[in-house]
LODRENLUM-300550 format. One record per residue (C-alpha): residue number from 1; x negated, y, z; residue in three letters. Coordinates in Angstrom, 3 decimals. Layout:
N
+-----+----------+----------+----------+------+
!  nr !       c1 !       c2 !       c3 ! rest !
+-----+----------+----------+----------+------+
! NUM !        X !        Y !        Z !  ALA !
...
+-----+----------+----------+----------+------+
//
This chain:
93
+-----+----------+----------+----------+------+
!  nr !       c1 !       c2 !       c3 ! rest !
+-----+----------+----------+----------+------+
!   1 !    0.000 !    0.000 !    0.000 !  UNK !
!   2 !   -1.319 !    3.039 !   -0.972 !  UNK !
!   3 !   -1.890 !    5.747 !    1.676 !  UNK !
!   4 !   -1.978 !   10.190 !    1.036 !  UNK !
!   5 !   -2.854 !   12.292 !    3.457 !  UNK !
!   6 !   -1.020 !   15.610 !    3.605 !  UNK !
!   7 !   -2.730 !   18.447 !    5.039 !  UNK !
!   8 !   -1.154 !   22.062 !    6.172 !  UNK !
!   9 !   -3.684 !   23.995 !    4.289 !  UNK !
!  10 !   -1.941 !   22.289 !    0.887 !  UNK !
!  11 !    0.863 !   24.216 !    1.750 !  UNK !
!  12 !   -0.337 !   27.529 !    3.454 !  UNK !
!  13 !    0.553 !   30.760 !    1.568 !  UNK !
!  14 !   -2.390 !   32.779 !    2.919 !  UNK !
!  15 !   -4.907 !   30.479 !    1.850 !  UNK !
!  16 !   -6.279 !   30.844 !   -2.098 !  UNK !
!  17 !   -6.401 !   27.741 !   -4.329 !  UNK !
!  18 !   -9.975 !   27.831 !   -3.064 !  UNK !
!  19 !  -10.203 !   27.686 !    0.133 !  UNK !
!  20 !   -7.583 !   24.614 !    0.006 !  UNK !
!  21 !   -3.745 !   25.057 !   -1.149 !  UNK !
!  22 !   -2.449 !   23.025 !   -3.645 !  UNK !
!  23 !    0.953 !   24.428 !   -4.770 !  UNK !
!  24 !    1.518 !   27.771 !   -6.615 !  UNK !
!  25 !    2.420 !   30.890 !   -4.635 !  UNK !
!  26 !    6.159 !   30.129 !   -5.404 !  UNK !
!  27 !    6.016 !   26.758 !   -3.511 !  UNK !
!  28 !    3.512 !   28.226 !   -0.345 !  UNK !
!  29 !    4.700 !   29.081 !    2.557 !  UNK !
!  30 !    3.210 !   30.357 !    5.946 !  UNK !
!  31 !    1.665 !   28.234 !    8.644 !  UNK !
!  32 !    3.493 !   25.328 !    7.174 !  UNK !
!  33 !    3.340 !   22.647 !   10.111 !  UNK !
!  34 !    2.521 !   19.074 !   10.052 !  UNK !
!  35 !    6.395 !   18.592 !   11.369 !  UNK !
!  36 !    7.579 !   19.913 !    9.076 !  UNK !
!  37 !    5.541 !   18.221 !    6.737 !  UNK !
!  38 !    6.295 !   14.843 !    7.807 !  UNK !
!  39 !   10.507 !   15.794 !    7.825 !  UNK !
!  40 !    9.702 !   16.951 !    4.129 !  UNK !
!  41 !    8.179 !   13.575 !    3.323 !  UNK !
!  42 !   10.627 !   11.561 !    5.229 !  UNK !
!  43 !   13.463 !   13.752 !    3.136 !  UNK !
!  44 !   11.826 !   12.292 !    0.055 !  UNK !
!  45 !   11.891 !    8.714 !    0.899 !  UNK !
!  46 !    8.593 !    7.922 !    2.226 !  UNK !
!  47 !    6.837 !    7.224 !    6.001 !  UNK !
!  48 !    5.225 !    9.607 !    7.301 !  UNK !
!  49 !    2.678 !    9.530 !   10.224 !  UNK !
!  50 !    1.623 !   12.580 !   12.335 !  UNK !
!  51 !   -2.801 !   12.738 !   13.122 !  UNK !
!  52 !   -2.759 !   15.904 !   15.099 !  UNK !
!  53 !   -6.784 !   15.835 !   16.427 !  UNK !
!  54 !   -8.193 !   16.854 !   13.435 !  UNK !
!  55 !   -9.021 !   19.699 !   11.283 !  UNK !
!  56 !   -9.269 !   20.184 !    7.236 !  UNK !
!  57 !  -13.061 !   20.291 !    5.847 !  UNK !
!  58 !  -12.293 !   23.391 !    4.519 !  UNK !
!  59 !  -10.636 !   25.390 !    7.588 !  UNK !
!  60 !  -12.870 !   22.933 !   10.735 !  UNK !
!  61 !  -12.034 !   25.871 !   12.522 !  UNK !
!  62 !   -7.944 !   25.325 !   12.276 !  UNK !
!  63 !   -6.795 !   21.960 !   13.695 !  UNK !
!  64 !   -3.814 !   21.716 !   12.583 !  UNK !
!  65 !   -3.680 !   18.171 !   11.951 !  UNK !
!  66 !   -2.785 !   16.211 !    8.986 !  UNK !
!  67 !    0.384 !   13.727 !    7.645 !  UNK !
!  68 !   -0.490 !   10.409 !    6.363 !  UNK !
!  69 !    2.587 !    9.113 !    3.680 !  UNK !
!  70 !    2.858 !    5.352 !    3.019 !  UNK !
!  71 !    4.803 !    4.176 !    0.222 !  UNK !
!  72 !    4.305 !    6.692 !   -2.504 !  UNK !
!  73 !    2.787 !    4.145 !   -5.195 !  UNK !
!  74 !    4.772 !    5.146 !   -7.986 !  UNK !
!  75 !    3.766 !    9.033 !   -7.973 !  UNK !
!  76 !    1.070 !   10.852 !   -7.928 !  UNK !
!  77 !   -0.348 !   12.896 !   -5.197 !  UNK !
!  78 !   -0.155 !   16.510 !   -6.794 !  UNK !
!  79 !    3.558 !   15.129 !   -7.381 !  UNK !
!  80 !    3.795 !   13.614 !   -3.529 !  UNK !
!  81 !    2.696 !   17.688 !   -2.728 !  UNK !
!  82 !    4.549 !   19.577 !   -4.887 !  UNK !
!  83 !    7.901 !   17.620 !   -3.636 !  UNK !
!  84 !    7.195 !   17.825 !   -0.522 !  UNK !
!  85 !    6.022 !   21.572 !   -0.221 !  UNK !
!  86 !    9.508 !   22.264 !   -2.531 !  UNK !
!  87 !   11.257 !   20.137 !    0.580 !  UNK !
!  88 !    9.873 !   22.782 !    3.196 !  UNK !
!  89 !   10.499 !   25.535 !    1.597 !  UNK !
!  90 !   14.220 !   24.551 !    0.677 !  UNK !
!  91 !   14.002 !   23.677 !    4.819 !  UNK !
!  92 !   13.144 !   27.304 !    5.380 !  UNK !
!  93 !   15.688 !   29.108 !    3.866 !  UNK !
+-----+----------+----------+----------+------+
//
């Protein structure tokens, strides 16, 4: 089974494509959570599990955690991201 690791910094609308997020400005959103996260993922079908001591390679300084998502085999990460950081933002409104 094929395991993806989410992290908040994929998602975070202050952060440039550089220094870590993944989605367009349209799809960001700030301090995205890794609860939030994982609801997102479990919205679209998959598991989700929460690993909250430990901190993107890019931002060591932020430990924000990260969500690991089991099941998604038939899509591809950028895909797994994009649906899930659409998911939080529809969450958010």
């Amino acid at each position: 089974m094929v395991e993806n690791v989410i992290w908040p910094a994929y998602l975070d609308a202050a952060l440039s494509r550089t220094e870590g997020r993944r989605v367009s400005e349209d799809l960001a959103v700030a301090e995205p959570s890794v609860d939030e996260i994982a609801k997102a993922v479990q919205q679209i079908g998959y598991d989700a599990t929460i690993e909250r001591d430990t901190a993107y390679s890019r931002e060591p300084w932020a430990e924000r955690g990260r969500v690991v998502v089991r099941g998604a085999d038939d899509s591809s990460k950028n895909d797994l991201v994009q649906a899930v950081a659409a998911y939080v933002v529809a969450m958010r409104e």
